[in-house]
C-alpha positions as CSV (number, residue, x, y, z in Angstrom):
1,X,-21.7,-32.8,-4.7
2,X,-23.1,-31.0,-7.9
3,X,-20.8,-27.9,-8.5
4,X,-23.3,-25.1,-8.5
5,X,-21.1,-22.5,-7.0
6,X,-18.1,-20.2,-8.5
7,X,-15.7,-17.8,-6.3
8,X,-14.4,-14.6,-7.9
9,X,-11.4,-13.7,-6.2
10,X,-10.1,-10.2,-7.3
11,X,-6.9,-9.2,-5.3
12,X,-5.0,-5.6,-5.8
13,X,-3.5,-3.3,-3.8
14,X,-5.0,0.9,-2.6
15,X,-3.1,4.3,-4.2
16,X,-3.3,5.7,-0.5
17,X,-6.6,4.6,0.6
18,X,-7.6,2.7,3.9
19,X,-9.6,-0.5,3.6
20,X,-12.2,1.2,5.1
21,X,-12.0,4.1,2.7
22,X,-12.7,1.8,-0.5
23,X,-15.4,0.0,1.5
24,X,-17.1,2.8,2.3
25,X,-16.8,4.1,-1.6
26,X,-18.5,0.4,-2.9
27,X,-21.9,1.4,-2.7
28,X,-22.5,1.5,-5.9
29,X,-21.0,-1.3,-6.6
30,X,-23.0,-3.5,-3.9
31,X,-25.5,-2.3,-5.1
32,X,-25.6,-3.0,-8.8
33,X,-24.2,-6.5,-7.2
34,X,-27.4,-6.9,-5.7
35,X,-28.9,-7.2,-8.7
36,X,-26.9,-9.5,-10.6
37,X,-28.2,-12.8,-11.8
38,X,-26.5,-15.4,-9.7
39,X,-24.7,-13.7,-7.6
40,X,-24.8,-14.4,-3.9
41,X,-22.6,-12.8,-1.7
42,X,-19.6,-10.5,-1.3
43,X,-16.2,-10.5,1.2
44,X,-13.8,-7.8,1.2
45,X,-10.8,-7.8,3.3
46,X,-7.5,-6.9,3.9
47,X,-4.1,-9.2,4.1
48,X,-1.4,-8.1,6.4
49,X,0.5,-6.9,3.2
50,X,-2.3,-4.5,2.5
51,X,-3.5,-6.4,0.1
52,X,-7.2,-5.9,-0.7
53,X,-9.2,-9.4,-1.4
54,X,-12.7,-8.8,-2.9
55,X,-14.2,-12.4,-3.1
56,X,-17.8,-12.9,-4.3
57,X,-19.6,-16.1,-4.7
58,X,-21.7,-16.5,-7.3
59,X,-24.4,-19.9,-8.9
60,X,-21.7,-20.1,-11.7
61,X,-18.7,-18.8,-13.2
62,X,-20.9,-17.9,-16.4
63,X,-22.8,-15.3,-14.4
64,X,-19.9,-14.5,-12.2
65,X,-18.0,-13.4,-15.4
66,X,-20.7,-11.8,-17.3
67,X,-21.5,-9.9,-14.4
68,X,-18.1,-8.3,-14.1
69,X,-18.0,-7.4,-17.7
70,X,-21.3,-5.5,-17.1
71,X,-19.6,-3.8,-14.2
72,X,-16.8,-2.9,-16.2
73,X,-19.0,-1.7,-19.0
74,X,-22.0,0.4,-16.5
75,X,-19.4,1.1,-14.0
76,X,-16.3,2.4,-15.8
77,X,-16.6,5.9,-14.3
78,X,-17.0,4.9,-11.1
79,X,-14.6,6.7,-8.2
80,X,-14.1,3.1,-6.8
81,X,-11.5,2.2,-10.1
82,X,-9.2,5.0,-9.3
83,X,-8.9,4.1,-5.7
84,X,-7.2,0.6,-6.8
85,X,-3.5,0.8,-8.3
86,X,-4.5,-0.9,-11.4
87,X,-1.0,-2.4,-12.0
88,X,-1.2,-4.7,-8.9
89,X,-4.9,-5.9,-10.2
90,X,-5.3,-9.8,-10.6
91,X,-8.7,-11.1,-11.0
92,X,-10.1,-15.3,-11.5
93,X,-13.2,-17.1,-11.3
94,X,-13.3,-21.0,-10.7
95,X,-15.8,-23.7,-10.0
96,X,-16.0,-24.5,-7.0
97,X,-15.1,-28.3,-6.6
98,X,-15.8,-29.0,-2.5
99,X,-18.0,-26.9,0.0
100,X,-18.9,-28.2,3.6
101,X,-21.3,-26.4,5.4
C-alpha cells in the first residue's frame, strides 16, 4: 500500500462543557479545516471517561502538522481553546501504515 494518509489524534478533556457544547462552538474551526491543503476529514467524539478525541485525517502528516500550526497561529483567540482544560491536552500525528476499505 503506498502510505498516503496521516491521522491526527488530539485527545483532552472539557472545563465544564458537554460534548455537544464544544461541537457546536467548532465552526470556525471546521471551517478554516475545510480549507486546509490535505486535509480530509474530521471525527470528534467522546470516551466513557469524558474524554474528548478529535481525529482528522489528512494526505500527510506534513500538511496535517502545518495545518495545526496555522490554527494555532489564525485561531489563537478562538472561544473553542478555553473550552478544553489545556493541562489534559495530548496531541500526535503518524503515518498511517495499513487501511482496508
Amino acid at each position: 500500500m503506498k502510505k498516503s494518509e496521516a491521522v491526527e489524534i488530539t485527545t483532552f478533556k472539557l472545563k465544564g462543557y458537554s460534548c455537544e457544547q464544544f461541537i457546536a462552538a467548532n465552526n470556525e474551526i471546521d471551517e478554516f479545516l475545510k480549507r486546509q491543503p490535505g486535509f480530509i476529514s474530521r471525527r470528534i467524539f467522546q470516551k466513557t471517561d469524558r474524554t474528548i478525541v478529535d481525529m482528522l485525517i489528512w494526505d500527510s502528516v506534513k500538511n496535517g502538522t502545518k495545518s495545526m500550526h496555522r490554527l494555532m497561529d489564525e485561531l489563537s483567540e478562538s472561544g473553542v481553546h478555553d473550552m478544553i482544560d489545556q493541562s489534559t491536552v495530548e496531541w500526535n500525528i503518524n503515518q498511517v501504515e495499513h487501511q482496508l476499505v
